[in-house]
C-alpha positions in Angstrom: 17.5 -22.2 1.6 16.6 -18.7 1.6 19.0 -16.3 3.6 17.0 -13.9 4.9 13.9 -14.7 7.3 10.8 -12.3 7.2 8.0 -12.8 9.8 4.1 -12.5 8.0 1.7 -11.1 9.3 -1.9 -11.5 7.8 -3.9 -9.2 10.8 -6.1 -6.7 10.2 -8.3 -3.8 12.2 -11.6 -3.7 10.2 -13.5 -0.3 10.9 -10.1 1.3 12.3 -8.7 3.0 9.8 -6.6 5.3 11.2 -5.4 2.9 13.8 -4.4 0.0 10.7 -2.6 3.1 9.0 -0.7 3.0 12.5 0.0 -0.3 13.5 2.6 -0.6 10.0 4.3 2.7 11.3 4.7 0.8 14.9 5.7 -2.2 13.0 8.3 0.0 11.0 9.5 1.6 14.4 9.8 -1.7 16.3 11.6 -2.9 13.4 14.3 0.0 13.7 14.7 -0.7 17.3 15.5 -4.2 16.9 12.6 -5.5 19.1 10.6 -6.7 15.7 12.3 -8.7 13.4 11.7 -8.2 9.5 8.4 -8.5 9.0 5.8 -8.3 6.2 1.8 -7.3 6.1 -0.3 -8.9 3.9 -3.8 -7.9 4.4 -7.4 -7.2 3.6 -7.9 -3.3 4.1 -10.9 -1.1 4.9 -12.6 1.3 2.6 -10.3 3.7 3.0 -9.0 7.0 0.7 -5.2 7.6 1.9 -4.3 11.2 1.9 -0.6 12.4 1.2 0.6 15.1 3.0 0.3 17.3 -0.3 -3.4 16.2 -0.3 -3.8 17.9 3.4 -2.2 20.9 2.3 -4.5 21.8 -1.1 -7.2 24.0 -0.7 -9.8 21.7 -1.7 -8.8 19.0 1.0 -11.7 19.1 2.9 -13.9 19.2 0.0 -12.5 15.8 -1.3 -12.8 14.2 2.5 -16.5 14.6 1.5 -16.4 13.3 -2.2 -14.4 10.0 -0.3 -17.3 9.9 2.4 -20.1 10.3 -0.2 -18.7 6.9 -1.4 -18.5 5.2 1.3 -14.9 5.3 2.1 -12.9 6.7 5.4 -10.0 8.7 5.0 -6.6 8.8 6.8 -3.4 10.2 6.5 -0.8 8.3 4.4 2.1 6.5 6.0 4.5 6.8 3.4 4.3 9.6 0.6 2.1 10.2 -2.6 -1.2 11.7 -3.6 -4.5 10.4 -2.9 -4.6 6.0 -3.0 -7.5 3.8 -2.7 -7.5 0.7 -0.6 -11.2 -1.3 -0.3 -12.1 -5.1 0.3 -11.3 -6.4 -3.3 -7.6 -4.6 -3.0 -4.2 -6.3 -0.8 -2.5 -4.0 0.9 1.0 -5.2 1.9 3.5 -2.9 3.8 7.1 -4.5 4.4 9.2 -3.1 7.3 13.2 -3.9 7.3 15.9 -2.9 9.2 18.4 -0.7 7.7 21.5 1.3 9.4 21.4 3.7 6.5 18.0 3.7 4.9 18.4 6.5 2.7 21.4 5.1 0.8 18.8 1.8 -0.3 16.0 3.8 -1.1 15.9 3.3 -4.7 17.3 -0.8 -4.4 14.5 -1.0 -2.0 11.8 0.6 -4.7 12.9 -2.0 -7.6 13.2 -4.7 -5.3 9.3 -4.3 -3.8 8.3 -3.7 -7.7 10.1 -6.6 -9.0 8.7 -9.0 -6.3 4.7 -8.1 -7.3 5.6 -7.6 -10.8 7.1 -11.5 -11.1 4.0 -12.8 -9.0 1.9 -10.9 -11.2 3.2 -12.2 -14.5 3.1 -15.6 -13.0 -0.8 -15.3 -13.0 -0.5 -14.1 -16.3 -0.3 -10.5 -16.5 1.9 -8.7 -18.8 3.1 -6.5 -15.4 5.3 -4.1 -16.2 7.1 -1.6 -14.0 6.6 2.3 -14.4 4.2 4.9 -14.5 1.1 4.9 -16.9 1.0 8.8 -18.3 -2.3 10.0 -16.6 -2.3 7.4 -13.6 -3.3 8.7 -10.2 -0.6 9.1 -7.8 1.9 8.6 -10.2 5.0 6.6 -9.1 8.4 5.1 -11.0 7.7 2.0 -9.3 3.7 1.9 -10.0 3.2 -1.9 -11.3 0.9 -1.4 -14.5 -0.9 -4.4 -16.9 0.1 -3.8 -20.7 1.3 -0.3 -20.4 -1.8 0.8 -20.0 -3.6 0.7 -16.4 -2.3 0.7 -13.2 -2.9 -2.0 -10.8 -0.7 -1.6 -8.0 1.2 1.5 -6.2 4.0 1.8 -3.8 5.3 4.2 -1.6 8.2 4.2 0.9 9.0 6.0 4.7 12.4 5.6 6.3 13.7 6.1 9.8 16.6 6.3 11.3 17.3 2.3 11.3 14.5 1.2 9.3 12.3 1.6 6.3 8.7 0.5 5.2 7.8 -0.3 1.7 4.2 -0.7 1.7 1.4 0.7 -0.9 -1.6 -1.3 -2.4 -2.2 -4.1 -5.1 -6.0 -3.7 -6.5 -7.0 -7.8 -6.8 -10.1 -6.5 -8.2 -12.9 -3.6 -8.2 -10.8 -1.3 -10.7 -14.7 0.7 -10.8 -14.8 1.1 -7.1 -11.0 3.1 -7.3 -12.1 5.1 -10.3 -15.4 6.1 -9.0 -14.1 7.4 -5.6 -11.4 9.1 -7.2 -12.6 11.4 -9.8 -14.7 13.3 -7.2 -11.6 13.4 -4.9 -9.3 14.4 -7.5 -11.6 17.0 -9.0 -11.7 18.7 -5.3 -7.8 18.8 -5.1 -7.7 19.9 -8.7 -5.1 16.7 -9.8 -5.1 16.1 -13.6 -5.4 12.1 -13.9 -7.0 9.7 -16.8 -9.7 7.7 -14.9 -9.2 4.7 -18.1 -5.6 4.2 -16.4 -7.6 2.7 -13.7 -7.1 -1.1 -13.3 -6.9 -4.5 -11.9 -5.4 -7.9 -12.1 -9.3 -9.3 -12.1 -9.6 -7.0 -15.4 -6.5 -8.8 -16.9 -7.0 -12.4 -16.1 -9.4 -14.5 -14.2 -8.2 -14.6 -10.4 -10.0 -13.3 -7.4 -8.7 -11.6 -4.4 -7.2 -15.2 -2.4 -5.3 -16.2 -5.6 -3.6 -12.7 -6.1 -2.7 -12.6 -2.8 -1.5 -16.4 -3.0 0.8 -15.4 -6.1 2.4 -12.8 -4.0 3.0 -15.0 -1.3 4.8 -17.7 -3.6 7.2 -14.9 -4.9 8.4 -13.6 -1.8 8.6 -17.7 -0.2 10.9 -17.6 -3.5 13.0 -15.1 -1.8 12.6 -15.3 1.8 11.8 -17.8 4.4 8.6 -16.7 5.3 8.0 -17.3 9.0 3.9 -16.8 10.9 3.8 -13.9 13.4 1.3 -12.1 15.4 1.3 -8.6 16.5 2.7 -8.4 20.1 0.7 -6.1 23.0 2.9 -4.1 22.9 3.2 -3.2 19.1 -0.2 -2.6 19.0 0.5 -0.5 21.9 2.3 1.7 20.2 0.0 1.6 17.4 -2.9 3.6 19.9 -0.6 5.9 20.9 0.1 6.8 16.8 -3.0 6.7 15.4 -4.7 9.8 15.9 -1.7 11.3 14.3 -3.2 9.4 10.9 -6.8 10.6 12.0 -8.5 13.2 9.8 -11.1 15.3 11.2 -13.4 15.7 9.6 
């Protein structure tokens, strides 16, 4: 019997993207408070380029909203921290929300735990996942998930609050192109040094689509937690409204 319970939730806001960006921080929130219990997102995401607060602050920010729009992506504001990330149809984006009453002490447990989760269900399909950053890899992480040493296929970030914390980031399933076009115009207008042949997916490594990534990453956690169905509450998305414009970029 798994010990801890962890409610999944599989919705998603097609052609919101600032508003999705916001229902996982109201998720995260609720969480802290107590009125949400554990709970996992496991979703199909928009077209979206996600924008670190570094990103908003470099000169050639509004420059690389354009190069994103050009290629038919949205941009928000990230959630939890980094440099530019690309979500789209063929990537999962997953965002875990815990409570905690002292995040900051976990962060790092919490960073090997989320990376040791994907990196198992990946190697279960047959990649040779390996945890760590790829020299050259666009936003670079300790935790990034890469296939062989040599191309990144999934990246995590974390946010804490007083009482909670949200691991969440993005596992690209397939279109490994679609990132790597969309970025090097992006990067190139915030002047970020990256290898676009780091650039990768689990589709470039084995034969598995988007439903059988994301059914290897169910398995694993279901390995480690009971895995209860939930839906988001009025009230949760509630909260979400009042947030996302906060993630909105003008542009």
């Amino acid at each position: 019997m798994c010990a801890d319970r962890l409610q999944l939730v599989a919705e998603s806001f097609p052609g919101r993207p600032s508003f999705d960006t916001a229902v996982s921080r109201a998720v995260m929130l609720d969480v802290a408070t107590g009125r949400l219990p554990p709970t996992l997102r496991l979703y199909r995401p928009d077209r979206i380029v996600a924008f670190g607060g570094a990103d908003v602050r470099a000169p050639g920010f509004r420059a690389a909203l354009e190069a994103a729009s050009r290629g038919g992506f949205a941009s928000v504001k990230r959630l939890a921290g980094g440099r530019a990330a690309v979500f789209h149809e063929g990537t999962i984006a997953f965002a875990r929300a815990v409570p905690d009453s002292d995040p900051t002490a976990r962060t790092f447990a919490r960073f090997e735990e989320m990376s040791g989760i994907l990196a198992d269900a990946l190697s279960r399909l047959g990649v040779d996942a390996r945890v760590g950053e790829v020299p050259g890899e666009y936003c670079p992480g300790d935790y990034s998930i890469n296939a062989g040493g040599r191309k990144k296929i999934v990246g995590i970030g974390q946010r804490i609050v007083a009482h909670a914390s949200h691991v969440g980031g993005v596992i690209v399933a397939t279109g490994s192109a679609d990132v790597r076009d969309v970025l090097v115009p992006v990067y190139d207008a915030l002047e970020l040094d990256w290898d676009p042949e780091t650039t990768g997916s689990v589709a470039d490594e084995v034969p598995a689509d988007w439903e059988e990534v994301r059914a290897a990453v169910l398995d694993e956690f279901a390995r480690r937690f009971e895995l209860v169905d939930g839906r988001l509450d009025a009230e949760t998305l509630g909260l979400a409204e009042s947030l996302a414009d906060e993630h909105a970029v003008d542009t």
